[in-house]
PDBQT receptor file of N, H, CA, C and O in Angstrom, charges set to zero:
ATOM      1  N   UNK A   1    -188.888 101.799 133.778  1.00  0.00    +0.000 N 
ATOM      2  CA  UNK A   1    -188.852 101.685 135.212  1.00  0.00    +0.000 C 
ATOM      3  C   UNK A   1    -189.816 100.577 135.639  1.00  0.00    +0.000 C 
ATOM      4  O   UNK A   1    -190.956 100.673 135.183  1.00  0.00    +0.000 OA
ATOM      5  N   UNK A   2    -189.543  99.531 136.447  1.00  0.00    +0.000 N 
ATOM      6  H   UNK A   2    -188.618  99.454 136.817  1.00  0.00    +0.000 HD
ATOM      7  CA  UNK A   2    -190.081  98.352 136.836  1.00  0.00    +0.000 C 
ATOM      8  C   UNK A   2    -190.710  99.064 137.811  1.00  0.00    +0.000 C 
ATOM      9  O   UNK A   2    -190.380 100.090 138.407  1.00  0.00    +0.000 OA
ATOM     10  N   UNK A   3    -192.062  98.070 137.911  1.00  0.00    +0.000 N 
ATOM     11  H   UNK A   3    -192.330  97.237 137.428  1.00  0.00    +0.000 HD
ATOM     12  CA  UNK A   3    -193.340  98.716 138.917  1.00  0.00    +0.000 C 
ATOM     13  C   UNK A   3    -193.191  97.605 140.162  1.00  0.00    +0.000 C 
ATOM     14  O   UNK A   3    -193.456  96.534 139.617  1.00  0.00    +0.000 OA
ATOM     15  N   UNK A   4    -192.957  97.398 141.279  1.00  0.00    +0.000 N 
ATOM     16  H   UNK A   4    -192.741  98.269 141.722  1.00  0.00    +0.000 HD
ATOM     17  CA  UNK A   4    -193.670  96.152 142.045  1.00  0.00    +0.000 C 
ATOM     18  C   UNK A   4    -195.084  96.766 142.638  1.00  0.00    +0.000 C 
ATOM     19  O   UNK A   4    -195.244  97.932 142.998  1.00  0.00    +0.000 OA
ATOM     20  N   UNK A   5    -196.077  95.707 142.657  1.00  0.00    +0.000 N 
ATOM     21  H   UNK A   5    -195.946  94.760 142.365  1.00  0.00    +0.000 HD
ATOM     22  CA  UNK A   5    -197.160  95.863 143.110  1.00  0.00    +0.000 C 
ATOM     23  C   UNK A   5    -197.375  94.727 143.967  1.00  0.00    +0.000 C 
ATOM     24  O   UNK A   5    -197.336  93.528 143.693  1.00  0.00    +0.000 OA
ATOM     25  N   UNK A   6    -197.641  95.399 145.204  1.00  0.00    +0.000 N 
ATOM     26  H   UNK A   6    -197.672  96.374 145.426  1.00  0.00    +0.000 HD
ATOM     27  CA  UNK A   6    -198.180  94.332 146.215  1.00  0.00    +0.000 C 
ATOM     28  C   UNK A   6    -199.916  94.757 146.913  1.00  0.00    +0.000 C 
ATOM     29  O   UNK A   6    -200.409  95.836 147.242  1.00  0.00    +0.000 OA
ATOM     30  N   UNK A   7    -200.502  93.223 146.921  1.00  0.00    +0.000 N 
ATOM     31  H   UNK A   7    -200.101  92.347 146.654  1.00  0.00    +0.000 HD
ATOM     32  CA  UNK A   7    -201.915  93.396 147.123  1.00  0.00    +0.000 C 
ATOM     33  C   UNK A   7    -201.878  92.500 148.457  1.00  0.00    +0.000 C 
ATOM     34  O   UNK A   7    -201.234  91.477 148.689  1.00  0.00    +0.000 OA
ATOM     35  N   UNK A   8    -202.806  93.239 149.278  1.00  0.00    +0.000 N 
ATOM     36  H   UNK A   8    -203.329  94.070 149.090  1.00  0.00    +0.000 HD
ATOM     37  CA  UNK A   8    -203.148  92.688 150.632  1.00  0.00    +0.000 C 
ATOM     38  C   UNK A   8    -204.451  92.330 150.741  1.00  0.00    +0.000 C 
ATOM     39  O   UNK A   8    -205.335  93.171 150.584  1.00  0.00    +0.000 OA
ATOM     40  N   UNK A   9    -204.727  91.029 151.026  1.00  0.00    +0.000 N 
ATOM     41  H   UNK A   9    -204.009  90.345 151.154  1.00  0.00    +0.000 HD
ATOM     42  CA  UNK A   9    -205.704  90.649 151.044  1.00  0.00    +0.000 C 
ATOM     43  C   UNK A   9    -206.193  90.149 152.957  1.00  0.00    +0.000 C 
ATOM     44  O   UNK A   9    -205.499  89.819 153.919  1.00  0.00    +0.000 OA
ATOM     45  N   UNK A  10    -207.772  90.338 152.757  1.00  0.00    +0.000 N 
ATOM     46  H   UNK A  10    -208.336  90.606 151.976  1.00  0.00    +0.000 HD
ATOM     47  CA  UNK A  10    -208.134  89.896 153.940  1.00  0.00    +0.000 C 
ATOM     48  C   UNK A  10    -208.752  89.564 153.625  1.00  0.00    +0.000 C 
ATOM     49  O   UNK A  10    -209.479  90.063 152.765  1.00  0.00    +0.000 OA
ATOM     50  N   UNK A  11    -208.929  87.702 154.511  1.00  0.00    +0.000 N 
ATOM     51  H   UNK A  11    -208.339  87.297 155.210  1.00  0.00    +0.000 HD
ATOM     52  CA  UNK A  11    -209.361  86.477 153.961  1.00  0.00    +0.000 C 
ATOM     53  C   UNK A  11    -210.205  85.968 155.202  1.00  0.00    +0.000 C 
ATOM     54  O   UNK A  11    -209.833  86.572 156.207  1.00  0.00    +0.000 OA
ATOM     55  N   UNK A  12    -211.123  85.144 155.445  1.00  0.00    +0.000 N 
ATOM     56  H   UNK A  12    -211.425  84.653 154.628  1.00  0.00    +0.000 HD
ATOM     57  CA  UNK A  12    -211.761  84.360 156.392  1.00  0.00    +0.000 C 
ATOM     58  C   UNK A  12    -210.710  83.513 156.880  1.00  0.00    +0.000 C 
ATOM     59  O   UNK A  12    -210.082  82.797 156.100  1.00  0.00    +0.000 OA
ATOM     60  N   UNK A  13    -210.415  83.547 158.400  1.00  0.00    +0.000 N 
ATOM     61  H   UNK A  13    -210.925  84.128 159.034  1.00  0.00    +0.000 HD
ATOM     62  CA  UNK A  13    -209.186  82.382 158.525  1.00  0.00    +0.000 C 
ATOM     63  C   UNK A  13    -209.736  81.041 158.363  1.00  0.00    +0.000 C 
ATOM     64  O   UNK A  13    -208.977  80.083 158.222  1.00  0.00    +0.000 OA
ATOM     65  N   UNK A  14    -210.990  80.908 158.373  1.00  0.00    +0.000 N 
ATOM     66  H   UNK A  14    -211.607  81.686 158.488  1.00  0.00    +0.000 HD
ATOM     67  CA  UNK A  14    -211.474  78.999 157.830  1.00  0.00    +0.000 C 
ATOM     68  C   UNK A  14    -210.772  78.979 156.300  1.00  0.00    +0.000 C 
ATOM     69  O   UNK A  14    -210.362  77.947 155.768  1.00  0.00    +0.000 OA
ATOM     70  N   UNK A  15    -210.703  80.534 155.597  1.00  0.00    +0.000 N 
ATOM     71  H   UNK A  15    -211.036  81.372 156.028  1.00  0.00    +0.000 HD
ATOM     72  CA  UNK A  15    -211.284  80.145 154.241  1.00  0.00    +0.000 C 
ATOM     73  C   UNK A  15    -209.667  80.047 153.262  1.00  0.00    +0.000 C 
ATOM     74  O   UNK A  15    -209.658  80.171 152.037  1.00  0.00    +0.000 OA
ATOM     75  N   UNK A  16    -208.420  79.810 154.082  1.00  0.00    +0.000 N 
ATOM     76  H   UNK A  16    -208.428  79.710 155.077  1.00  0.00    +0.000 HD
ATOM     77  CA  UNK A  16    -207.493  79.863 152.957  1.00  0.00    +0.000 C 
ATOM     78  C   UNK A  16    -207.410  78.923 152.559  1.00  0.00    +0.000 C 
ATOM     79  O   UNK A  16    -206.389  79.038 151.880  1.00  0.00    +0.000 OA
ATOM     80  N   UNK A  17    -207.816  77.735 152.416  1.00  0.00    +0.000 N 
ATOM     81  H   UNK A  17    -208.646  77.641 152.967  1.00  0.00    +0.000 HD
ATOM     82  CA  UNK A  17    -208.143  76.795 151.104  1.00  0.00    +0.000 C 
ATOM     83  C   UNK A  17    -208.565  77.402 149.815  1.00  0.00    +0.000 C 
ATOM     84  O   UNK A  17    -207.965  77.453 148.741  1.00  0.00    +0.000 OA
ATOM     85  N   UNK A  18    -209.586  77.796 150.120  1.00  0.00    +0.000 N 
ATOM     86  H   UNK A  18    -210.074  77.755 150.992  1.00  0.00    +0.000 HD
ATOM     87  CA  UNK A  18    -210.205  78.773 148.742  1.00  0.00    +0.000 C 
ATOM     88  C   UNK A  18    -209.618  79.920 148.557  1.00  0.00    +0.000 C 
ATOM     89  O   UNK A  18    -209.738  80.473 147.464  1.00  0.00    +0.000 OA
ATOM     90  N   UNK A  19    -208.787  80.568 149.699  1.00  0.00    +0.000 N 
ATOM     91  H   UNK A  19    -208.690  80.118 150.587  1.00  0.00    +0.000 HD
ATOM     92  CA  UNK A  19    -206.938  81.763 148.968  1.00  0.00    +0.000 C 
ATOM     93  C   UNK A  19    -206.531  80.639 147.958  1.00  0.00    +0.000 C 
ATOM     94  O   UNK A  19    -206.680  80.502 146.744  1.00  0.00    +0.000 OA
ATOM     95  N   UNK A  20    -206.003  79.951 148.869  1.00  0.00    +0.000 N 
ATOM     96  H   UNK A  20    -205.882  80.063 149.856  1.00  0.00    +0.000 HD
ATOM     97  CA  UNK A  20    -204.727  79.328 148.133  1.00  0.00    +0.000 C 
ATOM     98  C   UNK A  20    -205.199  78.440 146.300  1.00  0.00    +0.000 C 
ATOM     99  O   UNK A  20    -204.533  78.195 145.294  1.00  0.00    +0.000 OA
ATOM    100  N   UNK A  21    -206.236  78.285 146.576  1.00  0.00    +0.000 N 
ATOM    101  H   UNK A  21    -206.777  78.484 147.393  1.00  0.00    +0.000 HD
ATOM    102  CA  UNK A  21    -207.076  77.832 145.015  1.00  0.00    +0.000 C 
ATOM    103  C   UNK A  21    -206.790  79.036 144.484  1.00  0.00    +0.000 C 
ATOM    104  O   UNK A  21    -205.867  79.128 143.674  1.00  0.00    +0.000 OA
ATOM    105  N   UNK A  22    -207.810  80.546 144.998  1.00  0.00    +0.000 N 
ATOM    106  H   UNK A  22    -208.560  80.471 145.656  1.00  0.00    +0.000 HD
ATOM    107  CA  UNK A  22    -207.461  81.476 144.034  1.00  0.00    +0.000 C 
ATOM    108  C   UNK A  22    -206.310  81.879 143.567  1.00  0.00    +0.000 C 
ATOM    109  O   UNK A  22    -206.237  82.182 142.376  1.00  0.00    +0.000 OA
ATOM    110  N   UNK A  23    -205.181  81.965 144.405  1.00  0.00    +0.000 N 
ATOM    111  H   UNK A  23    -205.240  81.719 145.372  1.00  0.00    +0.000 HD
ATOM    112  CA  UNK A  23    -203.961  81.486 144.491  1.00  0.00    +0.000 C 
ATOM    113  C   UNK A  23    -203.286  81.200 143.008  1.00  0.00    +0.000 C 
ATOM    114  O   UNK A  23    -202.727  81.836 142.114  1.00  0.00    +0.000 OA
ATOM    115  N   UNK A  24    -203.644  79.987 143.274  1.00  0.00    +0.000 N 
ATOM    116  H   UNK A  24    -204.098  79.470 143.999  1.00  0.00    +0.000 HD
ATOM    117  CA  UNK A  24    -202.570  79.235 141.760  1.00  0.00    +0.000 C 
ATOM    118  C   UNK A  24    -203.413  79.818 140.641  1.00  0.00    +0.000 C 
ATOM    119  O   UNK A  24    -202.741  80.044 139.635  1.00  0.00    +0.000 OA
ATOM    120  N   UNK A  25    -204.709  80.126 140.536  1.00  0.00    +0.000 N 
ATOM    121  H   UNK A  25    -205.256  79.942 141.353  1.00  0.00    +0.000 HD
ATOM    122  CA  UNK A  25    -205.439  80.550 139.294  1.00  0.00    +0.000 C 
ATOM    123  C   UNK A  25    -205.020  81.693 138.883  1.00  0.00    +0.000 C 
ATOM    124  O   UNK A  25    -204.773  81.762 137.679  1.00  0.00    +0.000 OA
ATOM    125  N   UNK A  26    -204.807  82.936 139.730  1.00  0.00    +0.000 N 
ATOM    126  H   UNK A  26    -205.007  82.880 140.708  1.00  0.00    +0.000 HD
ATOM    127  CA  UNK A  26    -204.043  84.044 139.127  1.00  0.00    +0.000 C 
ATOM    128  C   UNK A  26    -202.607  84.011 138.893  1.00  0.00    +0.000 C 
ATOM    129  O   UNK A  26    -202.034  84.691 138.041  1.00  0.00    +0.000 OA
ATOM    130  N   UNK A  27    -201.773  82.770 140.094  1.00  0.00    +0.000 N 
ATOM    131  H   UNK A  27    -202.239  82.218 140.785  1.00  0.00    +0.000 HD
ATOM    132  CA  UNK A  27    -200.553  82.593 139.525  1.00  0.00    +0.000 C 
ATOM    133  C   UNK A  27    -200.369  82.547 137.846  1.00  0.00    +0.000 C 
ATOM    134  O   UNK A  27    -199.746  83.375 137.181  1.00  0.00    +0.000 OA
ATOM    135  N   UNK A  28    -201.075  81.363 137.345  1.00  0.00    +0.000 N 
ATOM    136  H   UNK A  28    -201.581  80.691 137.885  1.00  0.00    +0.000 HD
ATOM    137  CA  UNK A  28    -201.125  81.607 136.041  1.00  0.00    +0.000 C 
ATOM    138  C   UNK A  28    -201.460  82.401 135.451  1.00  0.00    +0.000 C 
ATOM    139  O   UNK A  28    -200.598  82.633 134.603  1.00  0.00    +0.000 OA
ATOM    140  N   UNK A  29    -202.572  83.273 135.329  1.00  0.00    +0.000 N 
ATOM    141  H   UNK A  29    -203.272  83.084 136.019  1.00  0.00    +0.000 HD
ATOM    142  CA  UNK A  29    -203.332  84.305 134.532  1.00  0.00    +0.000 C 
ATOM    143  C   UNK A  29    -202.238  85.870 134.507  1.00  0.00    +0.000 C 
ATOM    144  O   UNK A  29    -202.136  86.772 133.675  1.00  0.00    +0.000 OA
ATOM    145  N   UNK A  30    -201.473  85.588 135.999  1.00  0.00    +0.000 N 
ATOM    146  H   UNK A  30    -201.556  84.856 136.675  1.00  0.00    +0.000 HD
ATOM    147  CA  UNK A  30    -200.451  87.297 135.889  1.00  0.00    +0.000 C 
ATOM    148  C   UNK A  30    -199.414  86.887 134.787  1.00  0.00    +0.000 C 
ATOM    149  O   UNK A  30    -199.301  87.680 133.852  1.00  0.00    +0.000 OA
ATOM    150  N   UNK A  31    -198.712  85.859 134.772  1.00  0.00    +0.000 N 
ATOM    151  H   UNK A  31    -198.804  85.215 135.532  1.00  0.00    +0.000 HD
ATOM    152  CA  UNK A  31    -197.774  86.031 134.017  1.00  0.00    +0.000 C 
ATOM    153  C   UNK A  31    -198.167  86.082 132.222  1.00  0.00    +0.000 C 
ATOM    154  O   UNK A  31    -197.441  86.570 131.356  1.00  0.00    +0.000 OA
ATOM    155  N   UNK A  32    -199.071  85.646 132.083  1.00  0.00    +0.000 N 
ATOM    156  H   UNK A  32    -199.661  85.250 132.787  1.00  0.00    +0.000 HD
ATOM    157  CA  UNK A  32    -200.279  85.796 130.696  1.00  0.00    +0.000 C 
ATOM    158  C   UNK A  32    -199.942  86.847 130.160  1.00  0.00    +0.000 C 
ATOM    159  O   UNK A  32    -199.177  87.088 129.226  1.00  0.00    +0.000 OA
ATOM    160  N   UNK A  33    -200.853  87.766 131.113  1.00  0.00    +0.000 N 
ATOM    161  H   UNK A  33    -201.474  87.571 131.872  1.00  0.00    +0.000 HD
ATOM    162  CA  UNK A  33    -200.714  89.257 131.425  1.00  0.00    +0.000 C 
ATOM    163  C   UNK A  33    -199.653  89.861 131.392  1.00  0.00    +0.000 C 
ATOM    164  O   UNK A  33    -199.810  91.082 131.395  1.00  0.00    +0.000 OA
ATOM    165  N   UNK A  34    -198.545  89.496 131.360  1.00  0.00    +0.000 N 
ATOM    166  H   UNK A  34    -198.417  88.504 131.358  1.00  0.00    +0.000 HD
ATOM    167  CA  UNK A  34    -197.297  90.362 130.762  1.00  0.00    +0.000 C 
ATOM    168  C   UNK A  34    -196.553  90.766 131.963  1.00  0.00    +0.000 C 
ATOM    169  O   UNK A  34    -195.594  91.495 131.711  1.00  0.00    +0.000 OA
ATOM    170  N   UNK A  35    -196.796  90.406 133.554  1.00  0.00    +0.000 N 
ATOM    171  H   UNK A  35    -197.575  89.814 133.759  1.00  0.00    +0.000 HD
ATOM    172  CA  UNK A  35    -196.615  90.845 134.628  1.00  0.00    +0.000 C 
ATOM    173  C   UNK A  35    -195.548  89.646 135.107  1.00  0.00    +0.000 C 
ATOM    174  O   UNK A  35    -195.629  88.567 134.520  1.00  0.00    +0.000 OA
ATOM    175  N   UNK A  36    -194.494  89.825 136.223  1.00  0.00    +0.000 N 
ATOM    176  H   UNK A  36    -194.428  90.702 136.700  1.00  0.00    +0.000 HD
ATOM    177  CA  UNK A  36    -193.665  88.741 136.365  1.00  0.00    +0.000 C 
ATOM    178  C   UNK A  36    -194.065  88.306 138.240  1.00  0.00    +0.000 C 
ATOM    179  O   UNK A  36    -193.606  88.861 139.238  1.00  0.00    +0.000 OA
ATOM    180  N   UNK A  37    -194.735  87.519 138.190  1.00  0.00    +0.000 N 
ATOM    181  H   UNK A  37    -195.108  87.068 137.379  1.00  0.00    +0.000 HD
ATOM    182  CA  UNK A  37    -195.217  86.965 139.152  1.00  0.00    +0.000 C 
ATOM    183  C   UNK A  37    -193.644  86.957 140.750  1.00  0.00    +0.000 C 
ATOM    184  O   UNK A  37    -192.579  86.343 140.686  1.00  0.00    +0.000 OA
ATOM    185  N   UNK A  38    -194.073  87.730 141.769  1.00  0.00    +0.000 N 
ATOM    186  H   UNK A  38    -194.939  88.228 141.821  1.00  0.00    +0.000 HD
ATOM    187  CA  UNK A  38    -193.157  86.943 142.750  1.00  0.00    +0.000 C 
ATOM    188  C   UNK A  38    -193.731  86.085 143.721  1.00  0.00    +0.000 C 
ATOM    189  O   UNK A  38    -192.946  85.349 144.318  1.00  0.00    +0.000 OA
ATOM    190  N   UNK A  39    -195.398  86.000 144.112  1.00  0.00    +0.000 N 
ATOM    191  H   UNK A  39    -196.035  86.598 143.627  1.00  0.00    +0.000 HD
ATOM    192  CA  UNK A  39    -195.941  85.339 144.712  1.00  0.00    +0.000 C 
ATOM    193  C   UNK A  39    -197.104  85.454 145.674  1.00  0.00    +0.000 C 
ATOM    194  O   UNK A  39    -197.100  86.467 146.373  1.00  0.00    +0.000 OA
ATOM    195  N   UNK A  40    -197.811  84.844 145.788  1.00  0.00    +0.000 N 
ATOM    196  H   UNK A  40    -197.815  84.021 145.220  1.00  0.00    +0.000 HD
ATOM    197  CA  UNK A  40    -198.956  84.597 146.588  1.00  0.00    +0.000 C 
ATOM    198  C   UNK A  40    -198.137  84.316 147.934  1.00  0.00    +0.000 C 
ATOM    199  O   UNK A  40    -197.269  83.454 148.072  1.00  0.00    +0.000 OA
ATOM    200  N   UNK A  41    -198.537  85.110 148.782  1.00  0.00    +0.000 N 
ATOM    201  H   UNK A  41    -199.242  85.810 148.670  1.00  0.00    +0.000 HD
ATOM    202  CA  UNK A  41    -198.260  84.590 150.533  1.00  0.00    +0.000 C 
ATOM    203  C   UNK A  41    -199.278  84.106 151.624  1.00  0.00    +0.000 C 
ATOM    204  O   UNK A  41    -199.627  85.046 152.339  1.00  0.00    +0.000 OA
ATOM    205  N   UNK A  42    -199.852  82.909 151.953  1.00  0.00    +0.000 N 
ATOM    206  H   UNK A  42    -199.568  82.146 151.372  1.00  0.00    +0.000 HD
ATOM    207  CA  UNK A  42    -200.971  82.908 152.896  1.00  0.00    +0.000 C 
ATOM    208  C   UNK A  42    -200.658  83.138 153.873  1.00  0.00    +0.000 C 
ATOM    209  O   UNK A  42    -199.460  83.148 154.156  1.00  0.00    +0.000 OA
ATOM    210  N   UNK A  43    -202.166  83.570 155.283  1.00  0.00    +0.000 N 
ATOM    211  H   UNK A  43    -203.139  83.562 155.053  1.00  0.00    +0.000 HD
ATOM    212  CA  UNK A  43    -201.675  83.158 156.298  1.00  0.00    +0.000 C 
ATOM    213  C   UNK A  43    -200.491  82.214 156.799  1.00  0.00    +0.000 C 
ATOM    214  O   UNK A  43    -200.438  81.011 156.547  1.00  0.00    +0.000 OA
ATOM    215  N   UNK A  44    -199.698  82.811 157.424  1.00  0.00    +0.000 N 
ATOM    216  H   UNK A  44    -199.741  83.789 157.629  1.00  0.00    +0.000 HD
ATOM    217  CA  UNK A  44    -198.638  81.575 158.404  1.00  0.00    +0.000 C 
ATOM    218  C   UNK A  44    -198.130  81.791 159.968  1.00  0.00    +0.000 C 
ATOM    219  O   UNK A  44    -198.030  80.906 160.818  1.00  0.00    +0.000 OA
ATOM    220  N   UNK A  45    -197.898  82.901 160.089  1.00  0.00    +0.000 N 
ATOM    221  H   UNK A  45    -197.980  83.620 159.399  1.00  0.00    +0.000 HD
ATOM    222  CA  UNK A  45    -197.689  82.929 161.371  1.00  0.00    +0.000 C 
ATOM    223  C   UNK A  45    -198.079  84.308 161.900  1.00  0.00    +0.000 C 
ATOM    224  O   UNK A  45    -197.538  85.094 161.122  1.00  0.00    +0.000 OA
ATOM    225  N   UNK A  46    -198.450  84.696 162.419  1.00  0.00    +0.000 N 
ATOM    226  H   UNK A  46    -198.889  84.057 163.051  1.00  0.00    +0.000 HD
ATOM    227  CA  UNK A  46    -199.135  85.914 163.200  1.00  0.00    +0.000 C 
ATOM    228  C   UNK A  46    -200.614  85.943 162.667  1.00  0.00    +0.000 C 
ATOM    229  O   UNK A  46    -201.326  84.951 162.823  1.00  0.00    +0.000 OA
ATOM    230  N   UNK A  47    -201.132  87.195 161.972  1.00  0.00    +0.000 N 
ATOM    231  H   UNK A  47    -200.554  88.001 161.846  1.00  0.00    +0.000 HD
ATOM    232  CA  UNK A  47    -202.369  87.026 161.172  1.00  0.00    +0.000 C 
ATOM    233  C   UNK A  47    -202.952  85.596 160.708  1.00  0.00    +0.000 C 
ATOM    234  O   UNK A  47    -202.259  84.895 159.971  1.00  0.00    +0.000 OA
ATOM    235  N   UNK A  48    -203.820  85.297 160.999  1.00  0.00    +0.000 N 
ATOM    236  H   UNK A  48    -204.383  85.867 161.598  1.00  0.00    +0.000 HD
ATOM    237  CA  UNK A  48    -205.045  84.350 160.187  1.00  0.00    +0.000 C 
ATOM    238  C   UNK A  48    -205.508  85.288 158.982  1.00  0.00    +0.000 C 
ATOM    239  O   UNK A  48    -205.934  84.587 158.065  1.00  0.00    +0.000 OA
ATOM    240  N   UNK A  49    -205.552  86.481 158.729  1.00  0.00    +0.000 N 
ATOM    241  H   UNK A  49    -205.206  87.050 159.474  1.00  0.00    +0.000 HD
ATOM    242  CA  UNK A  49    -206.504  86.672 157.951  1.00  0.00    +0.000 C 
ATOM    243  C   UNK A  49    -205.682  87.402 156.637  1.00  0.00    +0.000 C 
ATOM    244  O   UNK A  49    -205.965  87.446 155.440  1.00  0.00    +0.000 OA
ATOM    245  N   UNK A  50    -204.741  87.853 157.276  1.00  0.00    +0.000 N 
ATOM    246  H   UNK A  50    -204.510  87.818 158.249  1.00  0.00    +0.000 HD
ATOM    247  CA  UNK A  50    -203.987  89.214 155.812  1.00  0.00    +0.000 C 
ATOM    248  C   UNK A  50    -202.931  87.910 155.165  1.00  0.00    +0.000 C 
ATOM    249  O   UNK A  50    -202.200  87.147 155.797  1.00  0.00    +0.000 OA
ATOM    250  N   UNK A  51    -203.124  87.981 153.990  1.00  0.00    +0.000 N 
ATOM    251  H   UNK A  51    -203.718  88.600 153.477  1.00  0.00    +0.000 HD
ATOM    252  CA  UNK A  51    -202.270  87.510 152.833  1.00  0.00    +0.000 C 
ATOM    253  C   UNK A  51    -201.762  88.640 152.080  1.00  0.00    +0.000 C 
ATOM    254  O   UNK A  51    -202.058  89.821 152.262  1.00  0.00    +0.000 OA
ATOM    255  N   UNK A  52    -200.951  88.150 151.200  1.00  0.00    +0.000 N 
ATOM    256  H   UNK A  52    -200.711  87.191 151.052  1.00  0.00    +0.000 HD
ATOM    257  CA  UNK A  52    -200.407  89.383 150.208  1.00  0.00    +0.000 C 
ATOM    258  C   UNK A  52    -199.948  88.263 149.159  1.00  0.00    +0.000 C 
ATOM    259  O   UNK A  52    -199.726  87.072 149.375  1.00  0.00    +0.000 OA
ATOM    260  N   UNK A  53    -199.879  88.899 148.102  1.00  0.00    +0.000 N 
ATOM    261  H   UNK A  53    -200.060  89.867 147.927  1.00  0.00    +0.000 HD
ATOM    262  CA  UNK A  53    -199.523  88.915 146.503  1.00  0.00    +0.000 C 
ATOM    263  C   UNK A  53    -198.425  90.116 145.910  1.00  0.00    +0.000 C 
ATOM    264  O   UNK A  53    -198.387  91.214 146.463  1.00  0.00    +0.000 OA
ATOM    265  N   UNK A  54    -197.977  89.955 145.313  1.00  0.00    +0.000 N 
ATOM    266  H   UNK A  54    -198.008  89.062 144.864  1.00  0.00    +0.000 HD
ATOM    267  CA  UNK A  54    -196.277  90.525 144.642  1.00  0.00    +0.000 C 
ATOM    268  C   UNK A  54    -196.056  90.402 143.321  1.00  0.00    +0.000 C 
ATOM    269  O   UNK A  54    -195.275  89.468 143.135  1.00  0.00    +0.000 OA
ATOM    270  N   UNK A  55    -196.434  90.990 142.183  1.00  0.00    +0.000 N 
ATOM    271  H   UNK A  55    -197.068  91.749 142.334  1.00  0.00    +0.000 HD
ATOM    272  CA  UNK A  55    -195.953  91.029 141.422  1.00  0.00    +0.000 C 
ATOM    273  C   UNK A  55    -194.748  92.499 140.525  1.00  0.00    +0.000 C 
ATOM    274  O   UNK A  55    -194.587  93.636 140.967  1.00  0.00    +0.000 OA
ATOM    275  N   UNK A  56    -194.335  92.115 139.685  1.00  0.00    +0.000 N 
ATOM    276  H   UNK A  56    -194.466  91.191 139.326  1.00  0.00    +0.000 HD
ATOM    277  CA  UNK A  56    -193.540  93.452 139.508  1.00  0.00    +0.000 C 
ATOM    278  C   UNK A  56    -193.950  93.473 137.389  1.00  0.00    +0.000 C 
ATOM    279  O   UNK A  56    -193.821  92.580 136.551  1.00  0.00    +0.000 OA
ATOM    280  N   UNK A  57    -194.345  94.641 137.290  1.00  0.00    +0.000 N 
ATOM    281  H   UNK A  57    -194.449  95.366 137.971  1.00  0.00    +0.000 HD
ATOM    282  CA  UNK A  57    -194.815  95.258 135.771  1.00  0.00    +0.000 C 
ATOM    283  C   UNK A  57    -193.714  95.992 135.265  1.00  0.00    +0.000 C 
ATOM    284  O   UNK A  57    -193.061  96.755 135.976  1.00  0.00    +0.000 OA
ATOM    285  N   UNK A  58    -193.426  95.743 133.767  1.00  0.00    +0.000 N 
ATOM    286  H   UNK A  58    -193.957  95.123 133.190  1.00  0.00    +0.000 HD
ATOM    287  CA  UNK A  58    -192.692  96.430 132.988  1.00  0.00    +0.000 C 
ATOM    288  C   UNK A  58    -192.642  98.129 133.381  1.00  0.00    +0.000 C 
ATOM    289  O   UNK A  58    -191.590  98.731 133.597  1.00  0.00    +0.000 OA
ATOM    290  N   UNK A  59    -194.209  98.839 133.427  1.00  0.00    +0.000 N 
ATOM    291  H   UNK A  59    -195.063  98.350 133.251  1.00  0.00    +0.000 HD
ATOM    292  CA  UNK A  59    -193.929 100.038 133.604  1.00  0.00    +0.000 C 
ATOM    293  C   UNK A  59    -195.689 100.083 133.546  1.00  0.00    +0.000 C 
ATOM    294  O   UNK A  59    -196.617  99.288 133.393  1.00  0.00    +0.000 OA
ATOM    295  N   UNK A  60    -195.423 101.950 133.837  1.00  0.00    +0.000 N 
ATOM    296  H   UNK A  60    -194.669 102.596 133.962  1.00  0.00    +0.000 HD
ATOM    297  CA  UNK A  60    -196.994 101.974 134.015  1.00  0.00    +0.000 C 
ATOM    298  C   UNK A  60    -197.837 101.791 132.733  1.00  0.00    +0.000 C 
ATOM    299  O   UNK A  60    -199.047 101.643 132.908  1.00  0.00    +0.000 OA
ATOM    300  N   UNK A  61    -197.330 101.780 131.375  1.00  0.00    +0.000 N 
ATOM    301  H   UNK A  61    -196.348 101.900 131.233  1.00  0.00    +0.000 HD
ATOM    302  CA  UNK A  61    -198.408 101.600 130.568  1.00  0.00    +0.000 C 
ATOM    303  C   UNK A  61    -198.908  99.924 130.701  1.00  0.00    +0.000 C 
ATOM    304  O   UNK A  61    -200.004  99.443 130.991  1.00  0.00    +0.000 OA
ATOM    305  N   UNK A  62    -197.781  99.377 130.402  1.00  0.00    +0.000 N 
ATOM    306  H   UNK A  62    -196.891  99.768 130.166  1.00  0.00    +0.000 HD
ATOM    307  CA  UNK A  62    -197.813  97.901 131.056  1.00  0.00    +0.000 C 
ATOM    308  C   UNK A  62    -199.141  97.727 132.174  1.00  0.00    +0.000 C 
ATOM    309  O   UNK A  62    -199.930  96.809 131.953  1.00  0.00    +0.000 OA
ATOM    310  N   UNK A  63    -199.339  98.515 133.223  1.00  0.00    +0.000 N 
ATOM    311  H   UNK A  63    -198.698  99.261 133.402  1.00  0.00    +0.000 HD
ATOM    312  CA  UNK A  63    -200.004  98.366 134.378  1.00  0.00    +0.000 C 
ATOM    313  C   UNK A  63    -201.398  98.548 133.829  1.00  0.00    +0.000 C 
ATOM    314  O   UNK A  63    -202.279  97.712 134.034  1.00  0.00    +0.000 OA
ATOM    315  N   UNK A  64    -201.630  99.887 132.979  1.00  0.00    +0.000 N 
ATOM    316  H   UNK A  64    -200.914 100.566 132.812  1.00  0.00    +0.000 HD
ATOM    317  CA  UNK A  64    -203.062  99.973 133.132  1.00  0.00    +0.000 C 
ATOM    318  C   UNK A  64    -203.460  99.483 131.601  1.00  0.00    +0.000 C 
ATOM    319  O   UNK A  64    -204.639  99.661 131.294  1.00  0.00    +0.000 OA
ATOM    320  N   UNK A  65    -202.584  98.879 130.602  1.00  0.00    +0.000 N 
ATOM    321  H   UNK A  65    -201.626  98.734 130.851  1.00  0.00    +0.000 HD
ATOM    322  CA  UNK A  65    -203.369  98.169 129.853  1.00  0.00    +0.000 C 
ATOM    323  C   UNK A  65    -204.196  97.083 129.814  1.00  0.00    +0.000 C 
ATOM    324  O   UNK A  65    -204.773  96.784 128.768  1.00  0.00    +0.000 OA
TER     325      UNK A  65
């Protein structure tokens, strides 16, 4: 059973330069990790501050190894 996991982040609205850096650095590091990346979302229209992230895991052992 496929897991999606989504993470909400709250960010400084000066500071999504340094989201979007952290951004591409875990882009790479999830799929490493055995996890299938759907994406980093920054601020864009409503909120300045909540972002979210999306990935989806094989299953739960997958998750907490």
């Amino acid at each position: 059973m496929t897991i999606t996991c989504f993470i909400r982040y709250e960010i400084d609205p000066f500071g999504t330069a340094a989201f979007e850096q952290y951004a591409r650095a875990w882009g790479q590091a999830i799929p490493r990790c055995g996890a299938d990346l759907i994406g980093y979302f920054a601020p864009h229209e409503g909120s300045a501050t909540t972002a979210y992230a999306a990935y989806n895991i094989e299953n739960l052992a997958a998750y907490e190894a």
